[in-house]
N, C-alpha and C positions, 0 to 999 in steps of 0.2 A: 532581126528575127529573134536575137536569141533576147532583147528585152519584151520581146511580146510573148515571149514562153515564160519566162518569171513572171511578167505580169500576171497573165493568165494562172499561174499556178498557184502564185501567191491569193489570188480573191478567193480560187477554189477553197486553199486552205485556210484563207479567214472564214469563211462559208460552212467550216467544218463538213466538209463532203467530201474530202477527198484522201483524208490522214487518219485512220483510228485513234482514238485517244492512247495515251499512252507510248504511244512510237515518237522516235524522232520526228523532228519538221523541219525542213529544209524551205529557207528564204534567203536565196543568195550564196552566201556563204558562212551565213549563221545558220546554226543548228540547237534545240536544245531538247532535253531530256527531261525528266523530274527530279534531276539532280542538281543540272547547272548550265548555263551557256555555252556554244561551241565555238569556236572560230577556226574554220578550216580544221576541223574535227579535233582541235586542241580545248581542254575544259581549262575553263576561265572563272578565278571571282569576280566577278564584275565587283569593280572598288571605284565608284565617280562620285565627285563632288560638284556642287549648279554654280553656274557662275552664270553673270547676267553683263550681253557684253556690253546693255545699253545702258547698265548705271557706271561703264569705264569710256567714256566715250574719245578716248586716246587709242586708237588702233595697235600703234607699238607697243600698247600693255598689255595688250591680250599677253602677248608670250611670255612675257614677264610671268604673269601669273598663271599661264597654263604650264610654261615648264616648272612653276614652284611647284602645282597640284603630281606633275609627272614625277619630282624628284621627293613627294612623300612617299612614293609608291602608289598612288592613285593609279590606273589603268584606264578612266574616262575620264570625262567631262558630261555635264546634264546640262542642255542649252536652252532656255525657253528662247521663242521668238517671238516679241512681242509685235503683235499688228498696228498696235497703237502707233507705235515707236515709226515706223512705214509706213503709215497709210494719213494721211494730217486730212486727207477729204476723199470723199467717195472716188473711185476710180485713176483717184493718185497715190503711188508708191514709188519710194526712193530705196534704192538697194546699194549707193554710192557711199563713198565716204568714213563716217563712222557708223554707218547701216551696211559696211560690204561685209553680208554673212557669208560670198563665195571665200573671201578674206580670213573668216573669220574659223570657218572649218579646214579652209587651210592650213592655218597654225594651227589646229586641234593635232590635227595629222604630221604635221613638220614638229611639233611635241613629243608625238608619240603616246598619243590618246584617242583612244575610242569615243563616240558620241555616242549619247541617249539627244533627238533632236525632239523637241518640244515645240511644236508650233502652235497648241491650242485648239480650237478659234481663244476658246478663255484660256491665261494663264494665271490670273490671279497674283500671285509674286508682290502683294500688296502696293501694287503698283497702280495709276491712275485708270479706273476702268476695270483692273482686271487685265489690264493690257487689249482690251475693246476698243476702237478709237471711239472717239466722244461725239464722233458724226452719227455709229452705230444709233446713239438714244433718238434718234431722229428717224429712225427708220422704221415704219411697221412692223409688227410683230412681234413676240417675245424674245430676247435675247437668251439666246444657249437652249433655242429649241429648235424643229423642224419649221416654224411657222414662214410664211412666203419669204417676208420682206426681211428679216434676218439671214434664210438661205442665200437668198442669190447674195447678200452682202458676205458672210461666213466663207461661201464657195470662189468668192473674187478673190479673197485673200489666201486661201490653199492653193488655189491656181495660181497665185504669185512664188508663194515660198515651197510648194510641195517640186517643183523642177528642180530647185537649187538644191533641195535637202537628197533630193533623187538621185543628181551629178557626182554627190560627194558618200555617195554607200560604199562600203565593202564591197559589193560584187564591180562596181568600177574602181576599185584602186583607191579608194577614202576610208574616212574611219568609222562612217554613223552603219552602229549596228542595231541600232531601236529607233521607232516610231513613237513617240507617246499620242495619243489622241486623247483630246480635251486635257482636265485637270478638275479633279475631286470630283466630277459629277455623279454627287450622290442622291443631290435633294431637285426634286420636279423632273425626274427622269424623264428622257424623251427619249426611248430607243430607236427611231429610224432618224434620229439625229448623229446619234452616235455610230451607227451603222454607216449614213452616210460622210460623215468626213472619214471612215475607213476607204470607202467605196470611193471616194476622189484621190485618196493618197494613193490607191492603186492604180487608177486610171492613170494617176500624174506620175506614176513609174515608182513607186517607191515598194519595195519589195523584202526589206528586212522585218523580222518580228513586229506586230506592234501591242503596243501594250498599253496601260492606264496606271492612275492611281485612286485607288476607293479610300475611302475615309470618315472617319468617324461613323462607323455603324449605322451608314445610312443605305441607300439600291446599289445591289453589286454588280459591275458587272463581271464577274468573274465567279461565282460558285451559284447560286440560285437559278441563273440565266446565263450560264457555261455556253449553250448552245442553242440561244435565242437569238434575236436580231440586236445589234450591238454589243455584243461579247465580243471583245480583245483576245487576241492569241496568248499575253503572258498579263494578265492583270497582278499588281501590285499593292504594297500599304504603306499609306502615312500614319507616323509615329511620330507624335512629342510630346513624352512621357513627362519632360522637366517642363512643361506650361509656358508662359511668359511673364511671368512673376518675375523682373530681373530683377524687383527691388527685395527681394525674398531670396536672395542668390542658396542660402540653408536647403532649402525646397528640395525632397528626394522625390521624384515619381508620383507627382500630385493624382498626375495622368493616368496613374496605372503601370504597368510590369516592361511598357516597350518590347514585347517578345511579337516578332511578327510572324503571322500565322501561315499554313500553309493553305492555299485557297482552293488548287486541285492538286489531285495525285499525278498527271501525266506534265507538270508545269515546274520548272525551280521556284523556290519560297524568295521572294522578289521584296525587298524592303524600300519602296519604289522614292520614299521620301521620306528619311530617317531624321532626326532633329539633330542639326549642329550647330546650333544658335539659337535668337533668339527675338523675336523684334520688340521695341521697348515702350510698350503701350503704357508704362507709368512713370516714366520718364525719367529712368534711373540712373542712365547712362548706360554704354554698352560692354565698359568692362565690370559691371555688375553681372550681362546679357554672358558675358563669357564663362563668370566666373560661375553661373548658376547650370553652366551647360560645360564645365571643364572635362581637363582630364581627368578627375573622379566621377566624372557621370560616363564618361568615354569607356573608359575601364568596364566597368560594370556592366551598361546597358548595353555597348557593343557586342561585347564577348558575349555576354550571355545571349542578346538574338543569336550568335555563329553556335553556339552547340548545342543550346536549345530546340530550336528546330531546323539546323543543317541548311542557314539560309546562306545563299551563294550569290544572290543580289542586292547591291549595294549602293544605293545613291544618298549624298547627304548633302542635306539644304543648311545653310552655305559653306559653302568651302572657299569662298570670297564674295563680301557682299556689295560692295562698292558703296556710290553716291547715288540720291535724287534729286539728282542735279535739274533744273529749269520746271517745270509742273509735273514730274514724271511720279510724283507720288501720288497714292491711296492718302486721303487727310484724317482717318480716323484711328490709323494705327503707326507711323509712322512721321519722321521728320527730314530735312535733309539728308543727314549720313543715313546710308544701308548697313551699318557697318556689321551689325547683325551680332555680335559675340563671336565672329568665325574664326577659324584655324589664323585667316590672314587677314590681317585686317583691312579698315580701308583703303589706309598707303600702302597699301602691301606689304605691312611687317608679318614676320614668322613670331609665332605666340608658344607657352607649351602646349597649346593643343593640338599645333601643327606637328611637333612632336612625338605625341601621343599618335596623331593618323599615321604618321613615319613607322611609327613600333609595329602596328598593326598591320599598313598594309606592306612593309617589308616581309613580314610573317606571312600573308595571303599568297605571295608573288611566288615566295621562294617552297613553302611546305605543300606543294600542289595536290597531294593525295585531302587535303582538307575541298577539294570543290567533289569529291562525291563521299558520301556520310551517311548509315544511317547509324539510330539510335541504338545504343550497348549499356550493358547495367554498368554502373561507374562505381570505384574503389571506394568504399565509404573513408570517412573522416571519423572513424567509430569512437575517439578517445576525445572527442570535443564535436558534443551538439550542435555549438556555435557555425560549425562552419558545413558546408556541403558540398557535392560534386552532382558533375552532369555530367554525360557523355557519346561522343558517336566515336564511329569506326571507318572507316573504308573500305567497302567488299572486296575490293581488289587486292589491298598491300595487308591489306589486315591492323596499319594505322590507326594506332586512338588519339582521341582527342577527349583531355577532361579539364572540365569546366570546375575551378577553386573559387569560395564565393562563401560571403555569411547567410546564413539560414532567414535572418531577420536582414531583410535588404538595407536598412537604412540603420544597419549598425555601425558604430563608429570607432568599436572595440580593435585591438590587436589580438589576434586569436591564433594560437597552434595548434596541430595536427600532426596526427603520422598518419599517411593513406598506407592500405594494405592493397599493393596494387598487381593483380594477377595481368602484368605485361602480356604479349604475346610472347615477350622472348623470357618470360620466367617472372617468379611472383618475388616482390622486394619492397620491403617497408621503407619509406623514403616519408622526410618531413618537409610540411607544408606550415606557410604564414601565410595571412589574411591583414594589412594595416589596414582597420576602415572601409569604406565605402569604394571597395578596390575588386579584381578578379582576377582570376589568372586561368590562362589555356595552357596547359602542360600535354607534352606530346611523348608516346610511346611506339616501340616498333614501328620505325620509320628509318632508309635509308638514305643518312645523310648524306650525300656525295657519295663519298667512298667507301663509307663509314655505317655502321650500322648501330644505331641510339636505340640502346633497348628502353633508356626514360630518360628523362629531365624533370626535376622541379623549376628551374630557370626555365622562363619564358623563350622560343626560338624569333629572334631579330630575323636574321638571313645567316644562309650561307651561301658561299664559293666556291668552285674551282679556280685557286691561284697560283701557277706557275710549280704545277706536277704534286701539289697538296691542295687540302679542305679548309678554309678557314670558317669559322663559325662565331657570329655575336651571342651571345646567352645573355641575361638579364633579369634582375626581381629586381624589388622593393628594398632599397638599403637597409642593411639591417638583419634582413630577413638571412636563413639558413637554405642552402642548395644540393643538392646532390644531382650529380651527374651518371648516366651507365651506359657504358660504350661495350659493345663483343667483338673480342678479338681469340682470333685460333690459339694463338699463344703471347705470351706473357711481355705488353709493348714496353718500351722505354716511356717513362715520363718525364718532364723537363720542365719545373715550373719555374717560368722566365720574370713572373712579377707576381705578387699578390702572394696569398696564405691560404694554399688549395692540401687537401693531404689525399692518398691515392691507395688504393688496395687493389689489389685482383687476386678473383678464386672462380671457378669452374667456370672458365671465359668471359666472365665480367669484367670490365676495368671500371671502379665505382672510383669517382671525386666526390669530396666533401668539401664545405669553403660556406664563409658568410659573406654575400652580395655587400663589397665595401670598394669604392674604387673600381678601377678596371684589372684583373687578374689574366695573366695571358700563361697558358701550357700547350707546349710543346708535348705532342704524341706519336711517336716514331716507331715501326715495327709491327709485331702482330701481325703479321699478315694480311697490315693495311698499307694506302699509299699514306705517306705525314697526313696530321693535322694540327691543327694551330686553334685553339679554343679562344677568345677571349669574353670571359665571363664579368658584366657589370652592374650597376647599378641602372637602375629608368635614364636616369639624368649622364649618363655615360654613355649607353647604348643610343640616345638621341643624338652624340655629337658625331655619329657616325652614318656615311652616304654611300648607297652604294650604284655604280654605274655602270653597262654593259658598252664593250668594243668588239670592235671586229676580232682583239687580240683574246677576246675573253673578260670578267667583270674584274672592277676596280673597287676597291672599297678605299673610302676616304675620312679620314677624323680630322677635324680640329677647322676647317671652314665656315663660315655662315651657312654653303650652300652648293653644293654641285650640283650642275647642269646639265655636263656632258663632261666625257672624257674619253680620251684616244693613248692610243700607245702608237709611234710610229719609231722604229728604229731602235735606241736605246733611251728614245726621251717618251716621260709620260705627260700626258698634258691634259689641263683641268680649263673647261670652263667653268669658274665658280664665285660666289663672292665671298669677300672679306670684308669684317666687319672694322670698327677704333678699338674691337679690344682683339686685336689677330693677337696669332703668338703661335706655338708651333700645330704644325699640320702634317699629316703621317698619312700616308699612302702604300696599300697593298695591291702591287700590280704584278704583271708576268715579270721574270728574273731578268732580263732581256732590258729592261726597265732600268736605266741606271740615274739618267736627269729629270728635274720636273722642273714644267711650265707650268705656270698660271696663268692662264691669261698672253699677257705678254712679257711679263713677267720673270725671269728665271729664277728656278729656288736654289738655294746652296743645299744638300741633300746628304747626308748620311745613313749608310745599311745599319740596324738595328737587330738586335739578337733574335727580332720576330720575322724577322726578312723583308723588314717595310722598309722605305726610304724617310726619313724626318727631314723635315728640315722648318723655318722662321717665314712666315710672311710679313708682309710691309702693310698696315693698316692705311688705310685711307688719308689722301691729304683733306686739307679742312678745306669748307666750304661757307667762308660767311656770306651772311644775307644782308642787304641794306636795310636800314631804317623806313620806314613809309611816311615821308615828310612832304611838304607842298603841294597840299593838298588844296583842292579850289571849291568853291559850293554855287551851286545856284536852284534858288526855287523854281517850281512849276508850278501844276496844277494851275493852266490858265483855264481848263472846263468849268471851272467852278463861277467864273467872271461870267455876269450877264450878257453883255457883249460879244462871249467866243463864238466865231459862228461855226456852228453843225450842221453848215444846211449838205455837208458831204457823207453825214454821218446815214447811218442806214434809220430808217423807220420804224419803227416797231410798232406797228398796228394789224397783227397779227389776232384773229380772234380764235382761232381754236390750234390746239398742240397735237401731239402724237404720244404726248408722257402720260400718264394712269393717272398723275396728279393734276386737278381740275386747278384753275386759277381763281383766286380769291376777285382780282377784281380783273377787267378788261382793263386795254388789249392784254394779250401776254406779252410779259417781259422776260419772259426764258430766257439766257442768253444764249443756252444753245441752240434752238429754233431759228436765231438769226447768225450761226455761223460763227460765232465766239467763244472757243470751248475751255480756253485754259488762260489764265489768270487774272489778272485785276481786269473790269470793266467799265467803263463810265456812261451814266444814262443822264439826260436832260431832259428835263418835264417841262414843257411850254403848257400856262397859263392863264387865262383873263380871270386876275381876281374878283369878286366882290367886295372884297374889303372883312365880311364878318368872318373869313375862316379864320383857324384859331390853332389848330395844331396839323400837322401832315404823316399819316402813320403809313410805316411802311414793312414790312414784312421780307427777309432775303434769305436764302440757304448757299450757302457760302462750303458747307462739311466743317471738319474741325478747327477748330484755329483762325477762322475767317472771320473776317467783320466788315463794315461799309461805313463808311463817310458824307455827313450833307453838307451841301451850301444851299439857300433859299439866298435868292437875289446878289453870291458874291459872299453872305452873312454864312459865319461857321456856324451850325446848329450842334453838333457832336455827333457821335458814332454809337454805334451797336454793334455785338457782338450776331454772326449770320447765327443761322438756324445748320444742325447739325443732323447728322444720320440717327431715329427716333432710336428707342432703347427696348423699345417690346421686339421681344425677337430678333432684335438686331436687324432689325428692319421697320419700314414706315408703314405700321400696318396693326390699330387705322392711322391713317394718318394724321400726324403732328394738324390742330385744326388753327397753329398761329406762329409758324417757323420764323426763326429769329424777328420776332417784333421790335419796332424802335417805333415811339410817339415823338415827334419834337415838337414843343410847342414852337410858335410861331413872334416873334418880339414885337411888340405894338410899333405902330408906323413904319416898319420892315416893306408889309405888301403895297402895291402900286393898284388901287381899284380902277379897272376899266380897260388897264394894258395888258401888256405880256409881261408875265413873271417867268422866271426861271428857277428849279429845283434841279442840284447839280449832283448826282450820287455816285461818290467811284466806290465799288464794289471788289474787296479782294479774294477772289476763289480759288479753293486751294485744294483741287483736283476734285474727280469724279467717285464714287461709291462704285466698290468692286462688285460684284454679284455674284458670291460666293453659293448661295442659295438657289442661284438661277430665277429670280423674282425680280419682274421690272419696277417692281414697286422702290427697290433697293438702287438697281443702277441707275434708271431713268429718273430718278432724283432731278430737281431741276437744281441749276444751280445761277446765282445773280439772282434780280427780284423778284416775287412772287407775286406783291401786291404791293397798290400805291395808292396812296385817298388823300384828299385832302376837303374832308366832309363830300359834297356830293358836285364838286365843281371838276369839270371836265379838263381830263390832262393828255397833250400829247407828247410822246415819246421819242427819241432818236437814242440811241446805242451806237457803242464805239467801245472794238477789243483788238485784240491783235492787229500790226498793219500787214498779212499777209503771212507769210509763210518765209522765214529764215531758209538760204538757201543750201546753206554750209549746215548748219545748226539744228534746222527740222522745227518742226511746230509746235513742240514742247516748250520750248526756250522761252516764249514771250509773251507778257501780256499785253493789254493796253492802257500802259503807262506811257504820259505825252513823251517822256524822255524817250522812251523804248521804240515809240513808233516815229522817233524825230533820228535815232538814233545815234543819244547820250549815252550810252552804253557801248559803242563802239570804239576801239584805241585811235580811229583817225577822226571824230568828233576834235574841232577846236573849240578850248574851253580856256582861251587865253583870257579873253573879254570872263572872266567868271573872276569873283571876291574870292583870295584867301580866307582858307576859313579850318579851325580844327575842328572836327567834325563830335571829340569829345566836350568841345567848349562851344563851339556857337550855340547860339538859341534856335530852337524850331519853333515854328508853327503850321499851326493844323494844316495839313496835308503832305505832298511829297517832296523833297528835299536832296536835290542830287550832290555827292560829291565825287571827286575824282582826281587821282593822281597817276603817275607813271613811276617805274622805276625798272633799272636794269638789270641785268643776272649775267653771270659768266660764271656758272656750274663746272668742272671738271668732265670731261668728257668721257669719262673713263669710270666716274663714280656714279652712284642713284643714289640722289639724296632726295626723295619725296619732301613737297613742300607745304607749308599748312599757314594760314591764315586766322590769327589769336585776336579773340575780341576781350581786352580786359574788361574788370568792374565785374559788375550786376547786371545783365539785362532789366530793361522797364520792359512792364508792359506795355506802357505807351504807344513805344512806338513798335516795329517791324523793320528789318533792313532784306532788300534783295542785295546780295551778292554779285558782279559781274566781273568776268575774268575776259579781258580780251573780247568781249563781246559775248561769251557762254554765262548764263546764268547757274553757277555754281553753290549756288545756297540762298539759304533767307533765318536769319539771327533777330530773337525779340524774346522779348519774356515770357509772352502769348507762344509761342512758336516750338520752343522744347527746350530740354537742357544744354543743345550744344553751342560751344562756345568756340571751337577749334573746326575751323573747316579745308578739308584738302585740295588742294589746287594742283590737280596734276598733270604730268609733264605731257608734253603735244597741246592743250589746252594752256596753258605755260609757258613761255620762252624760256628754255634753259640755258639762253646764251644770248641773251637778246635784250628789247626793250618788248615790257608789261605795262598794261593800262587796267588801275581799277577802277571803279565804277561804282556805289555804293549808290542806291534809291532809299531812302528814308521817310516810313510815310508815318507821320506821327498825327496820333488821336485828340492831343490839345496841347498847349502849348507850353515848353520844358526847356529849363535854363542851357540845357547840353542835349547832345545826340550820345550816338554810341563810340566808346572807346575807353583806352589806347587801342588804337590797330595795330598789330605787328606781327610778320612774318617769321617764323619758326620748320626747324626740319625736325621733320619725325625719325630721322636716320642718317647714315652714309656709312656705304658699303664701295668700298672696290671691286667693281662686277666686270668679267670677263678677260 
């Protein structure tokens, strides 16, 4: 009963009937205000970063990387769910395995993170489709509208995933406190579209807020149509201010100011998809992708949304981007690695940007009067134009918050300052720096702990209650000058235990002076406070520090990779965390009580320090070498191509009319999706009775980016052509391209057989589906495979062959139809004993596909994460193309055609980390070349001693 009173109350309140604007709205046990989020009537920054669990398709890594996001200080998680990723055909869905989302929001929750759950129908995520399945283009009607044969397709798949997403809400004891419905739809609005996957997510029980994201300046639904039919209860905005220019990493805010706006007055200002990467559409690499989105764009663009307009919701795309592994990608922006320029990357290393989110969302978690704010006139910088301030307040505590920053955004100057800053608690000239392209939030009249901070120019990290005192991180810009002002009744003790801090006090102020060099620690005892413990550092000092809550009260920890967790039980304190090859000491502030420390399993030898921390030495990582990749075996394919192969099991293709917007050049169609073959390579045969006069055979394919096709006539290589790609008017096909990817091949005299059957043999590599960012089927319904086929005016028939099915472990993405694939050369229990030695950088190819394969073993440390990666020396050709297979998962595709990457991750559960591996390398080359690709060799991205 009591779920069909939330139901019920919940549609009321999407319905806007039932709540005045402006008041709270209670869903569940979220609440929110125009200020900020609630949870169980506690205000919250919402601070989540998206992870996508289907480009990690190792379930044991969820955690890995959700508890990294938890130990930035992160507060959520942003989950798309991709439909694609579940659904391989109409009316089948897999929730097993590496698709168990019950799985997967479990660990959000055993984390200790809240969900934003993103189910779509579109997610976009430059992902194949849109994350559409590719059965979707096959179905009537327009996709990402109300029209018939979309709905009931759109509404199968909420009624799959809107249950799951329902089980795991806050009001039952889970973490997902938002709804997202759709993704960007801003262009061909369909509002009883929108309207209704609200109206299903409720029926299917889901009862916490739900919201959107609008974008780029296109139909809103959230201010225009507040309260029309598909308006969302918290609509939000995408922002990416630094573009995708990664090869331009220089690039300041091409995009504009990234200050997101507030869209109503009764709603929190919701920054629903903030840029923290980058994807690498010129193909720069992606620590270009990072470095054009670092921590100096973090700095700046961050902070100044938070005081600018007092936004208190936070999602940033990505905070881990993973792999596109098997066809899972969009082919026109995009290549294997997702790796995005994120905080973490794709093996999961911590970068400084992770860093940087550390600074910040420690600051979010710990200074709580920043989640209600409004706007207050801010201290000028009067003695230098260079630089500027912003500022809010909090009605409540009477807390400022001011925003340090250059006037001219993309200055690159070092600038000083004195603010004249009328505190709450008394007015005090205090100096400020600016290095560059940098900002700072500096806090006043705010009740540390105990303590009460009339200002700081140091940035506030966190702080504690530890063991009957306040400890406090502070932090600038090395270099830079700081001042500190604390009020005390009367006149405290000072104790500077490290660094070169100087101290005054007059009419209850206790003012520190000091320049941000190293880590400076003071002791402050008396006054008519309980102690505190300062330690004032630099960026790059305040990073090495973590801090963790127990049952005993929070821990602060320096000198680690990584804390996870930590407990005090007795007089020992105990860390789970990692340690990196360069450990060396680690310093721990815990309760007094506190006298040993565990790592892990670990014990640390330990001594009390003049700051009341315990220090002591960890043991780095033992080593972890990797084999060589040697005995390796090869053997050709491509028997489709031999006039003899028989197809008579292959399907037909004698199809004459489609369901795609685009009309066929010639009969039958050769859509490959029409017949069921939606994702990657596919091979067609053209049965013929020549005449003898034809002369050339033209053929036409769209393939998306990066794709191309292969002929034989009779057995005989003709050569290849690059497919036909997504048109460039509007980023879209419209009108459409009137001769997508063309190839003529002439025909070689005495080649044809007049009077028999001829064979024309073309395998076709497709290299996923067109997103439909626009909502235009002209865009997603793209055909993909061939378009058209002639051979002057002599009649051809058809048979197609892609996929053999559906992987049962692996899902439908994994596999094209490559004869290896569907024979099952790519499997580790394939014998390949009867196969030639062969080095795969030295033998010769010819034209077609070209398998090799070796094995080799691992016995990893059990106790260490050393993520694993796979090094392709040289130059890539273009020639040729390699797919990738791991154990049977298709983990990549490496070519010259294909992008820059040259390093691909193999990771652990897809893996043996203690076992026997099998690789698999498909090799399908354009004409014929003295070597294939190499040296191959296995490399680690890290090792750390975790846990």
């Amino acid at each position: 009963m009591r779920r069909v009173l939330q139901v019920l109350l919940a549609m009321l309140v999407t319905c806007g009937t039932l709540v005045a604007p402006g008041d709270a709205r209670t869903a569940g046990e979220v609440t929110y205000d125009r200020y900020s989020l609630m949870i169980d009537g506690r205000r919250i920054v919402l601070q989540a970063a998206e992870f996508h669990y289907f480009r990690l398709p190792s379930p044991h890594l969820w955690r890995d990387v959700l508890e990294k996001f938890k130990a930035a200080g992160f507060n959520a998680v942003s989950l798309y769910f991709s439909w694609a990723y579940h659904s391989p055909a109409p009316g089948v869905y897999d929730f097993t395995g590496v698709r168990d989302v019950d799985r997967l929001l479990r660990t959000a929750h055993q984390a200790g993170l809240y969900v934003i759950a993103r189910p779509g129908p579109y997610i976009n995520a430059e992902s194949s489709g849109g994350g559409l399945p590719a059965w979707v283009k096959t179905v009537p009607g327009r996709a990402r509208s109300s029209e018939a044969g979309y709905r009931e397709a759109y509404r199968e798949w909420l009624h799959r995933i809107n249950p799951v997403i329902a089980r795991h809400q806050v009001g039952e004891g889970g973490p997902v406190i938002l709804y997202n419905a759709e993704n960007e739809y801003q262009v061909n609005t369909d509002a009883a579209y929108m309207q209704d996957i609200q109206d299903q997510a409720r029926a299917d029980g889901i009862d916490v807020p739900i919201t959107t994201n609008d974008c780029c300046d296109g139909g809103s639904w959230s201010s225009t149509w507040a309260t029309g039919p598909g308006a969302v209860q918290i609509p939000g905005i995408d922002d990416y201010p630094q573009s995708f220019e990664c090869a331009d990493p220089g690039l300041w805010g091409p995009w504009g100011e990234g200050v997101t706006e507030r869209l109503r007055d009764d709603i929190p200002v919701f920054a629903a998809e903030y840029q923290a990467g980058a994807i690498d559409v010129g193909d720069a690499g992606y620590d270009k992708c990072r470095e054009l989105t670092g921590p100096a764009f973090m700095k700046y663009f961050y902070k100044n949304n938070l005081v600018t307009t007092g936004a208190t919701m936070f999602s940033y795309y990505m905070g881990y981007g993973g792999t596109n592994w098997g066809w899972l990608a969009q082919p026109n922006d995009v290549y294997t690695s997702y790796d995005y320029g994120a905080a973490i990357t794709e093996a999961r290393r911590l970068t400084p940007k992770y860093d940087e989110f550390k600074r910040q969302g420690y600051f979010l978690q710990a200074v709580t009067p920043i989640a209600k704010t409004d706007p207050v006139a801010a201290p000028p910088a009067s003695d230098n134009p260079a630089l500027t301030t912003a500022a809010r307040a909090n009605p409540d505590t009477g807390t400022q918050f001011v925003l340090v920053k250059h006037t001219d955004r993309a200055a690159t100057s070092t600038d000083a300052a004195t603010l004249d800053w009328p505190a709450p608690d008394g007015r005090h000239r205090v100096p400020v720096q600016v290095k560059g392209r940098d900002a700072h939030v500096i806090v006043a009249g705010y009740d540390l702990g105990g303590q009460r901070l009339t200002l700081s120019t140091s940035e506030i990290m966190t702080h504690a209650a530890i063991g009957g005192r306040d400890v406090a991180v502070l932090y600038g810009t090395a270099g830079s000058p700081g001042a500190t002002v604390l009020r005390y009744g009367s006149e405290p003790r000072v104790t500077v235990l490290d660094g070169r801090v100087s101290s005054t006090y007059a009419g209850g102020d206790l003012r520190l002076d000091y320049s941000h060099d190293g880590l400076a620690r003071v002791l402050i005892s008396g006054g008519g406070r309980r102690p505190l413990l300062l330690l004032i550092g630099t960026d790059e000092e305040a990073a090495r520090f973590w801090r963790a809550d127990t049952a005993s009260g929070p821990v602060l920890v320096r000198g680690t990779d990584l804390v996870r967790s930590a407990s005090v039980s007795g007089d020992t304190a105990r860390l789970v965390a990692d340690v990196g090859t360069g450990a060396g000491q680690v310093e721990v502030f815990a309760p007094p009580q506190a006298r040993r420390l565990r790592i892990g399993t670990q014990d640390v030898r330990v001594t009390r320090t003049r700051s009341g921390s315990l220090l002591g030495s960890t043991r780095p990582p033992g080593p972890a070498p990797l084999p060589a990749l040697t005995g390796w075996r090869a053997h050709v394919e491509s028997p489709e191509a031999q006039p003899g192969f028989d197809d008579s099991r292959w399907t037909v293709a004698d199809s004459t009319t489609t369901t795609s917007p685009h009309p066929p050049k010639t009969l039958p169609v050769l859509y490959a999706d029409d017949y069921g073959y939606h994702y990657g390579n596919v091979w067609y045969r053209g049965h013929f009775t020549a005449t003898g006069a034809e002369t050339t055979i033209d053929l036409n394919a769209i393939t998306g980016k990066r794709g191309n096709y292969l002929v034989w006539l009779n057995g005989r290589y003709l050569g290849s052509a690059a497919g036909g790609v997504q048109a460039d008017s509007g980023d879209q096909w419209t009108p459409p391209n009137p001769d997508p990817g063309p190839g003529h091949f002439a025909i070689p005299a005495g080649l044809l057989k007049p009077g028999v059957d001829n064979v024309i043999a073309v395998l076709v590599a497709n290299m996923g589906h067109n997103d439909d960012w626009i909502a235009d089927d002209l865009r997603f319904k793209q055909p993909r495979g061939l378009v058209a086929a002639a051979i002057g005016g002599t009649p051809i028939s058809w048979r197609i062959q892609g996929a053999a099915g559906v992987d049962p472990v692996r899902g439908g993405l994994n596999n094209g139809g490559l004869y290896g694939e569907r024979t099952g050369w790519h499997l580790s229990a394939h014998p390949d004993k009867s196969w030639k030695t062969a080095n795969p950088a030295a033998a010769p190819l010819i034209p077609g596909v070209t398998w090799y394969r070796t094995s080799f073993r691992l016995d990893l440390p059990e106790d260490q994460d050393v993520p694993v990666g796979l090094r392709f020396g040289g130059d890539p050709s273009p020639a040729y193309r390699v797919q990738i297979f791991l154990n049977g998962w298709n983990v990549g595709q490496y070519g010259g055609d294909i992008g820059p990457q040259k390093e691909f991750s193999l990771p652990a559960g897809l893996l043996q980390e203690r076992g026997a591996n099998t690789l698999a390398l498909a090799v399908t080359a354009e004409q014929p070349l003295p070597g294939g690709p190499g040296p191959i060799s296995l490399f680690a991205y890290g090792n750390v001693r975790v846990r």
